[in-house]
N, C-alpha and C positions, 0 to 999 in steps of 0.2 A: 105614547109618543114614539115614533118610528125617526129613529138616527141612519143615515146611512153617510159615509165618508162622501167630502167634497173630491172633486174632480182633482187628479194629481197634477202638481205643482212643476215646475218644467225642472228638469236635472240640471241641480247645483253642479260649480265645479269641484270635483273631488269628490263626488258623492259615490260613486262607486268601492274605492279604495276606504271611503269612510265606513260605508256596509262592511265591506270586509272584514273592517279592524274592530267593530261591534260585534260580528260574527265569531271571529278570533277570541273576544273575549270571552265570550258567554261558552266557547266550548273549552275552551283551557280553564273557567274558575267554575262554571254552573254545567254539568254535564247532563242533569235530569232535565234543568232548564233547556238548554239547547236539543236534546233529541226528542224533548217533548212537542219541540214547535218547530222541527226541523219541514214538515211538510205543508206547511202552513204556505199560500203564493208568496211572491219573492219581497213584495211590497209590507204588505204584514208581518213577515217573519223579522225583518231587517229592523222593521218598527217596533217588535216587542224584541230582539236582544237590545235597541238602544237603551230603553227603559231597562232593560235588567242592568247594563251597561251606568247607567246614571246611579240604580241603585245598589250595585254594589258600591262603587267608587263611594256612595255617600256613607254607607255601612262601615268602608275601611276606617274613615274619618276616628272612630269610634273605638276600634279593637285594641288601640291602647290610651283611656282616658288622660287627661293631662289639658294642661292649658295649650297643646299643641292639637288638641280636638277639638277643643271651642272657637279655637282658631279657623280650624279645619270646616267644621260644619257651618261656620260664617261664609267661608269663603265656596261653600258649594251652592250654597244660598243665593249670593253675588252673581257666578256663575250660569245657575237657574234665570234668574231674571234678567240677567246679558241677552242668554240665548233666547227668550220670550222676546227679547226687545230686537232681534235679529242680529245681535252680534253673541258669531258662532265659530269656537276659535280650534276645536277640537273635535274629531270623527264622533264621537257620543254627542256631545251635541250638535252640530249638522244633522245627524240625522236622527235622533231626539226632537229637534227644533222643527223638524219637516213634517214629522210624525205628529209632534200637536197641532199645526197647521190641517195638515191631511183629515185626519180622524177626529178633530175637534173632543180632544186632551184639555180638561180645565184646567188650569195653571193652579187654582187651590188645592186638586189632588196632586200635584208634582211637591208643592210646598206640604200638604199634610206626611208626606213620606217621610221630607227631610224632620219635621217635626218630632213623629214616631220615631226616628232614628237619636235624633238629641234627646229622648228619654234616657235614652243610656247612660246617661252623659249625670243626669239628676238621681236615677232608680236603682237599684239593683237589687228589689224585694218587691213585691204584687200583695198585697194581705189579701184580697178576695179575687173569685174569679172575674166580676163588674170591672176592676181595676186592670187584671192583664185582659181581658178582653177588648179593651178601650185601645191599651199599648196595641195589640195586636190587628186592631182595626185600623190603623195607620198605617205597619210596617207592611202588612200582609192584605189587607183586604183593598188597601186604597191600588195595590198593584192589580189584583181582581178586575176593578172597576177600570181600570186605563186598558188594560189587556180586552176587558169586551168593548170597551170605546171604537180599537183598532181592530176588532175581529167585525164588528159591525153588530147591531142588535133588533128587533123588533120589538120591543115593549121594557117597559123600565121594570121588571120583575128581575130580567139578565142581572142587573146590576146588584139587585137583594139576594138575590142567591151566588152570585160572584159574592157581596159581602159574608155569607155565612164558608163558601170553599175557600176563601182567606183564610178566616177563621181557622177553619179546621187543618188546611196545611200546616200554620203555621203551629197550629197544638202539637202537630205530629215531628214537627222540627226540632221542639221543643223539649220534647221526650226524648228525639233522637241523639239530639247533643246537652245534656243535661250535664257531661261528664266535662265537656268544653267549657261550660258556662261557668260552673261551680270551681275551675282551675282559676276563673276568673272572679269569683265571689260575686258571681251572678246566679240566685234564684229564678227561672220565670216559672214557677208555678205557685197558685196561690197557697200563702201561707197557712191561713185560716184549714183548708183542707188538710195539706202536709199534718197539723197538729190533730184535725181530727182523726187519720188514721195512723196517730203516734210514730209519725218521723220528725227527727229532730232535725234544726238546719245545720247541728255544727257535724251530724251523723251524714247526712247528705254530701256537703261539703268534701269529706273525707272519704267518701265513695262508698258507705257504707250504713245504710238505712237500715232500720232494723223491720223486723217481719211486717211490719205496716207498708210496706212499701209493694209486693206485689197488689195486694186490693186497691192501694193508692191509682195505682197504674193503669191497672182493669177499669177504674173511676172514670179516668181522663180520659182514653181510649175509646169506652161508649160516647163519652164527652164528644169526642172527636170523630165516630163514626155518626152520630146524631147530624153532626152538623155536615159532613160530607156527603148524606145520604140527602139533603136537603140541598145541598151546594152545589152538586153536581146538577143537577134539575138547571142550570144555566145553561146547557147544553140546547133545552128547546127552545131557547129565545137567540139562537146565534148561527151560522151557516154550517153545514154538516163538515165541513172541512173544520172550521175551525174547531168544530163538536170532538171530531175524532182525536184532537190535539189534546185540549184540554182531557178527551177522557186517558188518554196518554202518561200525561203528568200527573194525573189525579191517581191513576192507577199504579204508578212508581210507587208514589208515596203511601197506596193503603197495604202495599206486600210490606213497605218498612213497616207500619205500624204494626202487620201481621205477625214479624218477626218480635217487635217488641213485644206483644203479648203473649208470644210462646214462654218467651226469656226476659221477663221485667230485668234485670238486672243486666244486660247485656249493655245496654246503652253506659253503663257507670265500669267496663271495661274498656269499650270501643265503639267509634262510631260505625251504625249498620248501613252497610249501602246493597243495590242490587248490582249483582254482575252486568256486561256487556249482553250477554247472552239474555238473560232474564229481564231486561228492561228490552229488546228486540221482539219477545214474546208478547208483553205486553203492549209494544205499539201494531201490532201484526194484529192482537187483539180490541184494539180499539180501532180498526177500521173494518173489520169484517159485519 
């Protein structure tokens, strides 16, 4: 099946200033995010900060559980289905709302996001990898699947291999802020494993795994280059432009993981980022 985006919609008022303030976001909280898709045409790019724009907003809901989240993630729900229904009260959704129009955005991956995100809200332990794979197909892979909606695609394979580059991002997230999560008495790695290579969780917690924890690491790491190496393969099914983006962000993300396998332990000090400099190489590199 061959998707290509309907004919653009004529310019809402405000919609320029709403771009903006989508763009404003995604470079002040998501800086991989934003210079990954920075070159992407103006239509496109405005269209994937709105969705990073939606989901973080739905992510914050979360970062401190309480009945003021459940609350919360009701009300981004509400929100979600206003804007479906054309009432659009706020820059993210304007041009959120334009973007599922445009690019024919299924409204049940907008809601599986918020879904994945109300895990939170019920989990805070995965016993097998089946179980966080599933969480992860929501929070990570359902954005995959919207991101090649709006990029445009030739064949429904894009969308299988955007699901497995979710996947694998979001393993690498996962590693990278493990030290974040555990402040928060959040495990996302599977339990079942953690015991096969003798890490404890109350050891983890406390930033301090005992020698199981490098080969742990090395585990998940192949885990996640398996799946990147297969995930990126979306790149043939999507426009060389948007190709060059994705391999952008994809390429951030494999020098973090790089850095985590030098120093398993580094992640349970501090979070690993790339400099300015070295994510500038890497996008010089993914267009040559």
């Amino acid at each position: 099946m061959r998707f290509e985006p309907a004919a653009a919609s004529a310019a809402l008022p405000g919609l320029r200033e709403a771009e903006r303030a989508c763009a404003d976001l995604a470079r002040r909280e998501a800086k991989n995010f934003y210079w990954g898709f920075i070159a992407l045409p103006r239509d496109r790019r405005n269209a994937i900060y709105a969705l990073y724009g939606f989901a973080r907003q739905v992510d914050d809901e979360v970062d401190e559980p309480g009945a003021g989240a459940e609350a919360g993630i009701a009300e981004q729900r509400r929100r979600l289905r206003a804007c479906l229904a054309g009432d659009r009260g706020d820059p993210v959704m304007v041009v959120l709302g334009r973007a599922v129009e445009r690019y024919g955005i299924p409204a049940a991956e907008l809601e599986a996001l918020i879904d994945g995100v109300e895990m939170d809200l019920r989990r805070r332990r995965y016993e097998t990898w089946a179980e966080l794979q599933s969480y992860c197909r929501l929070v990570a892979s359902m954005v995959g699947r919207m991101c090649v909606r709006i990029f445009g695609f030739g064949d429904d394979k894009a969308l299988e291999h955007a699901d497995e580059l979710g996947l694998a991002l979001q393993l690498i997230n996962i590693l990278r802020d493990v030290a974040e999560d555990a402040a928060m008495d959040r495990v996302y790695l599977p339990a079942e494993e953690l015991r096969r290579f003798g890490v404890a969780d109350a050891d983890l917690l406390a930033g301090s795994p005992g020698p199981g924890w490098e080969p742990f690491v090395r585990f998940q790491a192949e885990r996640a280059r398996s799946l990147y190496g297969s995930g990126l393969r979306v790149c043939e099914y999507i426009p060389s432009s948007s190709a060059a983006c994705v391999r952008t962000m994809a390429g951030i993300y494999r020098r973090i993981l790089d850095r985590i396998e030098a120093d398993p332990r580094r992640p349970l000090r501090q979070r690993i980022s790339l400099s300015p400099a070295a994510k500038l190489r890497v996008a010089l590199g993914s267009w040559l």
